[in-house]
BALOBA-1460 file (C-alpha; in Angstrom, 3 decimals):
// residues 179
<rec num="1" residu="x" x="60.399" y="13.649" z="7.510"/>
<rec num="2" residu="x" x="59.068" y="10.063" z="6.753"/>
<rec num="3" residu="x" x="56.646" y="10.499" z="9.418"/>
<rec num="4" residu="x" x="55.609" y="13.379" z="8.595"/>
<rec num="5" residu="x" x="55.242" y="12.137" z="4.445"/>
<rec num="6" residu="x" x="52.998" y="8.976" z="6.041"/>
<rec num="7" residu="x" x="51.257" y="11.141" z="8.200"/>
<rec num="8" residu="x" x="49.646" y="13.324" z="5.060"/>
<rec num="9" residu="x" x="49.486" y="9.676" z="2.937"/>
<rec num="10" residu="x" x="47.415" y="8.681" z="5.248"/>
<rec num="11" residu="x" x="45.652" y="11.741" z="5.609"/>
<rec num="12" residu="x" x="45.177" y="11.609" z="1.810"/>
<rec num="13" residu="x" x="44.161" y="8.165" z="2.161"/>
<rec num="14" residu="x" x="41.167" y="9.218" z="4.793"/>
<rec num="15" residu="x" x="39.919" y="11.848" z="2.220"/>
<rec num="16" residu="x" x="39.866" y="10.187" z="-0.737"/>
<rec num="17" residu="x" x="37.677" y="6.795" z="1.270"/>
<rec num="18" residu="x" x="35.604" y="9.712" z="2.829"/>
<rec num="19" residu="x" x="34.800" y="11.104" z="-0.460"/>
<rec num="20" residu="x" x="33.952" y="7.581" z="-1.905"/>
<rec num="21" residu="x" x="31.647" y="6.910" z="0.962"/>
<rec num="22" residu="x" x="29.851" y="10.421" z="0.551"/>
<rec num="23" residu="x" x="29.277" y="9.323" z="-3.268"/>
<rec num="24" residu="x" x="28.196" y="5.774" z="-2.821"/>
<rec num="25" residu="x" x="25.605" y="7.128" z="-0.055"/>
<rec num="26" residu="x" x="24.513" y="9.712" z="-2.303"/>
<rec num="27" residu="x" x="23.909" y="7.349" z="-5.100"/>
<rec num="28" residu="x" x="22.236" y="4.709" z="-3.625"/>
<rec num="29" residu="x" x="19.500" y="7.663" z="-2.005"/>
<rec num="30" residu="x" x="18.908" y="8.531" z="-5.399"/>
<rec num="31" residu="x" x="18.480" y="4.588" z="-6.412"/>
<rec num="32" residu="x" x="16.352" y="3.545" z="-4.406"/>
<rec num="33" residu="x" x="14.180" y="6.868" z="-3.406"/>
<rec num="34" residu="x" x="11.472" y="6.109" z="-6.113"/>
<rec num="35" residu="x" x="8.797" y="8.827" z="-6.591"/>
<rec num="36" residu="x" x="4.355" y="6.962" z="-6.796"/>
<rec num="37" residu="x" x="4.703" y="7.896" z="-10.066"/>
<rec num="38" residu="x" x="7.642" y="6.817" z="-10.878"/>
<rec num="39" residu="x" x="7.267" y="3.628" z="-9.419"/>
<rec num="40" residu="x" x="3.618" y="2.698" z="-10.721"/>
<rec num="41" residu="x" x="4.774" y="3.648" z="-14.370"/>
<rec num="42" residu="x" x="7.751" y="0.483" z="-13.695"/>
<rec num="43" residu="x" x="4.246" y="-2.108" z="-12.336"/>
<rec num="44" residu="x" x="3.102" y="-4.115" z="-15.072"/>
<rec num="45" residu="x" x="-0.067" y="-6.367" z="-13.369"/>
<rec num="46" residu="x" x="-2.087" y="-6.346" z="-10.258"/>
<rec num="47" residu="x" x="0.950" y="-8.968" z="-8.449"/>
<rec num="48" residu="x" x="3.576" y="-5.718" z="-8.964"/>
<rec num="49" residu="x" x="1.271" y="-3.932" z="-6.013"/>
<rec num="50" residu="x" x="-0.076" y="-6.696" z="-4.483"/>
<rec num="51" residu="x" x="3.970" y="-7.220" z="-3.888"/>
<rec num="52" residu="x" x="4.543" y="-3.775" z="-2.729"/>
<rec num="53" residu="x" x="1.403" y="-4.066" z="-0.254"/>
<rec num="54" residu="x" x="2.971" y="-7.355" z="1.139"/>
<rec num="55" residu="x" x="6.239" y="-6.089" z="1.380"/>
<rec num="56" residu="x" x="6.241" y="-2.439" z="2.050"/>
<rec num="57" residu="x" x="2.836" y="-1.330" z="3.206"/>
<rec num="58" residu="x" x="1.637" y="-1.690" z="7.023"/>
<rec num="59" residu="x" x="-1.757" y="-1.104" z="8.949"/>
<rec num="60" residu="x" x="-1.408" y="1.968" z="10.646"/>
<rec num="61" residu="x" x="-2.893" y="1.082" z="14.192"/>
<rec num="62" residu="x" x="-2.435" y="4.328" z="15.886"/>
<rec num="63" residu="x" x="-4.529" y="5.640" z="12.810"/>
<rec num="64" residu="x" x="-7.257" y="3.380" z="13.189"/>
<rec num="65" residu="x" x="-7.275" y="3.849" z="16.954"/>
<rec num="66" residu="x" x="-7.655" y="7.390" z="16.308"/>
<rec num="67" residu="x" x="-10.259" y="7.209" z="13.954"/>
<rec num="68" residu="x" x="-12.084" y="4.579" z="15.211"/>
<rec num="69" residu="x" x="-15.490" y="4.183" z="13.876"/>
<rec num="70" residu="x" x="-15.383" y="7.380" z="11.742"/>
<rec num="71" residu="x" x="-14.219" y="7.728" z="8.118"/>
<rec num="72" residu="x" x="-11.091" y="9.732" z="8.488"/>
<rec num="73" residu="x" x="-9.801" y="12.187" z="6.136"/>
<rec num="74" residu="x" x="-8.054" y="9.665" z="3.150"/>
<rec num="75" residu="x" x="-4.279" y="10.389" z="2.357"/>
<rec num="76" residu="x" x="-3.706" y="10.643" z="-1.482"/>
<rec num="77" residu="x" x="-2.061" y="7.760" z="-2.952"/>
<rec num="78" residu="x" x="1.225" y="9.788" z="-2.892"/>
<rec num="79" residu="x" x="1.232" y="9.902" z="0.739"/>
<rec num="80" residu="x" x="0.148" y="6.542" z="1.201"/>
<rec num="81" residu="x" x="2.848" y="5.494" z="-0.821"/>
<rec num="82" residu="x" x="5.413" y="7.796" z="0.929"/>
<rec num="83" residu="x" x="4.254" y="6.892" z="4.272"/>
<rec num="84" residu="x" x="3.934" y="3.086" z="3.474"/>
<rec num="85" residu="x" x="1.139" y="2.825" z="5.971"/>
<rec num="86" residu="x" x="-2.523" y="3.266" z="5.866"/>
<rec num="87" residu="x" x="-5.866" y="2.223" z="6.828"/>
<rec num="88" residu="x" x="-9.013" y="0.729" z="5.363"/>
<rec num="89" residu="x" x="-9.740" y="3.988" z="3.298"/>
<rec num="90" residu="x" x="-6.355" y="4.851" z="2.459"/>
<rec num="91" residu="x" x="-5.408" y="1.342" z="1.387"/>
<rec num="92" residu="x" x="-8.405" y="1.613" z="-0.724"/>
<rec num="93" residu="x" x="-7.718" y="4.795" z="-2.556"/>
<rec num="94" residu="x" x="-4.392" y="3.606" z="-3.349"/>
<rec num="95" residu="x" x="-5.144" y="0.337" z="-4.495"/>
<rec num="96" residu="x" x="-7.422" y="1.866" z="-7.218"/>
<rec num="97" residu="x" x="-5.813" y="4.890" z="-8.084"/>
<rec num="98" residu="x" x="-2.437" y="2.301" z="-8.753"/>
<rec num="99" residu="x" x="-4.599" y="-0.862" z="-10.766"/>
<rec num="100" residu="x" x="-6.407" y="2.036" z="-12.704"/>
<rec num="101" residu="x" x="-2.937" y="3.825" z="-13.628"/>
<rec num="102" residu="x" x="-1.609" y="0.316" z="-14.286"/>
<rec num="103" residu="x" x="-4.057" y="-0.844" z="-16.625"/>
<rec num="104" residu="x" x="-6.997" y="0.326" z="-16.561"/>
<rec num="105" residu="x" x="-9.402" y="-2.772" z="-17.758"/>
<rec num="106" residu="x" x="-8.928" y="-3.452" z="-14.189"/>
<rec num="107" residu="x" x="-11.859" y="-1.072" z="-13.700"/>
<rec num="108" residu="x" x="-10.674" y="-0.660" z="-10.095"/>
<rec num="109" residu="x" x="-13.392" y="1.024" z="-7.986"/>
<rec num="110" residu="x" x="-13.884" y="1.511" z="-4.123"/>
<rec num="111" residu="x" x="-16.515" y="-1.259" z="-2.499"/>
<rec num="112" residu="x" x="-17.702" y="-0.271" z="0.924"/>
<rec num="113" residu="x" x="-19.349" y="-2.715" z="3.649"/>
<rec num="114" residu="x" x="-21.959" y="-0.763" z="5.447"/>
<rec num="115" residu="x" x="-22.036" y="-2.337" z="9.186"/>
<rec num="116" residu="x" x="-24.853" y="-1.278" z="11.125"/>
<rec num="117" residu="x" x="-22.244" y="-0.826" z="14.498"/>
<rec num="118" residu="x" x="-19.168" y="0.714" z="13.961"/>
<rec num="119" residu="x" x="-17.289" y="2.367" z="11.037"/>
<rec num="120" residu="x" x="-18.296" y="0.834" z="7.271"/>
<rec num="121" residu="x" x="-15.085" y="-1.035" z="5.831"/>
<rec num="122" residu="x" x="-13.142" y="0.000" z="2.668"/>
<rec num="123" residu="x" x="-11.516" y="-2.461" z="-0.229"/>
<rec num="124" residu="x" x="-10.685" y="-2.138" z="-3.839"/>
<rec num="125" residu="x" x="-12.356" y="-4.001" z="-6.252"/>
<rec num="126" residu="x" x="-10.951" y="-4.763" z="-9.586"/>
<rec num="127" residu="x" x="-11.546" y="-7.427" z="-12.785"/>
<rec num="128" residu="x" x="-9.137" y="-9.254" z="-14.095"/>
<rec num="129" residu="x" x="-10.310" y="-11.624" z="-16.908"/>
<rec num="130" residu="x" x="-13.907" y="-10.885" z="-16.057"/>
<rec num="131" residu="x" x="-13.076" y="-11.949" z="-12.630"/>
<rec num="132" residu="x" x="-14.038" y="-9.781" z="-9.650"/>
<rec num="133" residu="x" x="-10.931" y="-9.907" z="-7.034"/>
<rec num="134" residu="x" x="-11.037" y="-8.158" z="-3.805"/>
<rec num="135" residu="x" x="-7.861" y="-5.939" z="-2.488"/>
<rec num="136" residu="x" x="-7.676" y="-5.234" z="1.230"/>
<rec num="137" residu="x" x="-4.574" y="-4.237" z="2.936"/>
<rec num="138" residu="x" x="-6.550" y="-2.102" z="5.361"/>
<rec num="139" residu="x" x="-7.370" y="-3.969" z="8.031"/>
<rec num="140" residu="x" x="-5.781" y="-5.800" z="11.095"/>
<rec num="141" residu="x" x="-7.176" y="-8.560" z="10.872"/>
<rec num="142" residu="x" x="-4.806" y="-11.228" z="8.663"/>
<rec num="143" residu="x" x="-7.899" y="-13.294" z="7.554"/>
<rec num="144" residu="x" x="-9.123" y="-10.377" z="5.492"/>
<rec num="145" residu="x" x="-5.473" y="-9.147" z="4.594"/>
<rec num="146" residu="x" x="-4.961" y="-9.763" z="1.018"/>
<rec num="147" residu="x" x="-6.338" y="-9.951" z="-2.642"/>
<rec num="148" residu="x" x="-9.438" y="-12.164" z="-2.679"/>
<rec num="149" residu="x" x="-11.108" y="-14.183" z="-5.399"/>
<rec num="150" residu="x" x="-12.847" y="-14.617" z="-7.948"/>
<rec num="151" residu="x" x="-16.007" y="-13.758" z="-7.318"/>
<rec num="152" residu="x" x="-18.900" y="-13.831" z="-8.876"/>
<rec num="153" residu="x" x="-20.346" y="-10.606" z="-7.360"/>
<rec num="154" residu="x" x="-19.731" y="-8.243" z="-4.671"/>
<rec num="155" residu="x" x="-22.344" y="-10.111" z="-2.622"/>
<rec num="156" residu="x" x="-20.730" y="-13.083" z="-2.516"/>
<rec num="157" residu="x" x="-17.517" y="-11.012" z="-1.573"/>
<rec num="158" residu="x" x="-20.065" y="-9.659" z="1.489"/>
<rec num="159" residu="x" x="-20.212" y="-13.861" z="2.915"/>
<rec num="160" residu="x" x="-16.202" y="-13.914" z="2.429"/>
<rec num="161" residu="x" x="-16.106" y="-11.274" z="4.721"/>
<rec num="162" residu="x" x="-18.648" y="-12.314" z="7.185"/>
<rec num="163" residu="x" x="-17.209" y="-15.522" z="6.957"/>
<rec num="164" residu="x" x="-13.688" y="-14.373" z="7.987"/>
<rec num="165" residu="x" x="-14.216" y="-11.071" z="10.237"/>
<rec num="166" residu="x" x="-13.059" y="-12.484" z="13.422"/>
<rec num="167" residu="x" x="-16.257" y="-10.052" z="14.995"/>
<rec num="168" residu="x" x="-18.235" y="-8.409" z="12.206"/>
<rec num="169" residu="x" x="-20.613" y="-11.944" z="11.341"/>
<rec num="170" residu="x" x="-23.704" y="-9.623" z="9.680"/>
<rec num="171" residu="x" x="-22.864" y="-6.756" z="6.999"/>
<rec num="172" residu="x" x="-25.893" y="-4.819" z="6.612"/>
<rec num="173" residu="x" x="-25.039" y="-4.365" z="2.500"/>
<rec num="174" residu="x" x="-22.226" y="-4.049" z="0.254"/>
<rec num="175" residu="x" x="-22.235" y="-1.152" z="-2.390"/>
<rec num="176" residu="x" x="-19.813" y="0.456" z="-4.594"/>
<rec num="177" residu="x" x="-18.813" y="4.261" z="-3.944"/>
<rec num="178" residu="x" x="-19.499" y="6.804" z="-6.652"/>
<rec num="179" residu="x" x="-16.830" y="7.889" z="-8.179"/>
């Protein structure tokens, strides 16, 4: 009889730390599965995604590869987000779509390099302070990877990026995309 009593103790035991496990898991999905919006409504400055690019985000290669010197379709900013990957034009789109729903002085807007071979190159502009800073998460290459500035224009943005393409030494212009 004891046996049998520890057997269904222990069998108790299992079901009760089986059931505990099932609701921790269960929890901490809900935790720390944050919707876009719902996570952009918790950023309060430019540094909250500039964090989130730096942590979470990564340059989609296989996307680029694929869609070398093309513009592909852009993701939404919800997919970007959900996907935590990109490239130049979905970086882009997100960045502004996120600094305009953060605050929108930022007066985030899409800047485009036109390059006379190849694919043009994406990047979020945005003020801050009357400042004009440069987002670009969409590229590979680390020496453009990043939120640049001040500037004083987007022309002088144009010689940052000449300057620090490891290929690309003459953009043919730099221009903003209409809305």
């Amino acid at each position: 009889m004891d046996s049998q009593t520890d057997q269904i103790k222990i069998l108790r035991l299992k079901i009760k730390c089986l059931s505990i496990l099932f609701l921790f898991l269960f929890a901490c999905g809900i935790i720390f599965v944050r919707s876009y919006d719902d996570t952009v409504s918790r950023w309060k400055s430019y540094k909250d995604l500039e964090t989130w690019m730096e942590k979470d985000f990564s340059f989609d290669m296989e996307r680029f590869k694929r869609f070398e010197g093309t513009l592909p379709p852009p993701r939404a900013p919800e997919e970007t987000f959900k996907l935590k990957s990109g490239i130049y034009i979905d970086a882009a789109i997100f960045a502004k779509e996120t600094l305009n729903r953060i605050d929108p002085s930022y007066k985030a807007k899409i800047a485009v390099l036109l390059i006379r071979q190849g694919a043009n190159h994406y990047v979020c502009s945005f003020m801050k302070e009357g400042k004009l800073y440069i987002m670009d998460y969409g590229t590979p290459y680390k020496t453009l990877v990043g939120v640049h500035g001040p500037f004083h224009s987007l022309e002088e943005y144009k010689v940052f990026f000449e300057k620090n393409h490891p290929t690309i030494k003459n953009v043919q212009g730099i221009t903003y995309l209409p809305r």
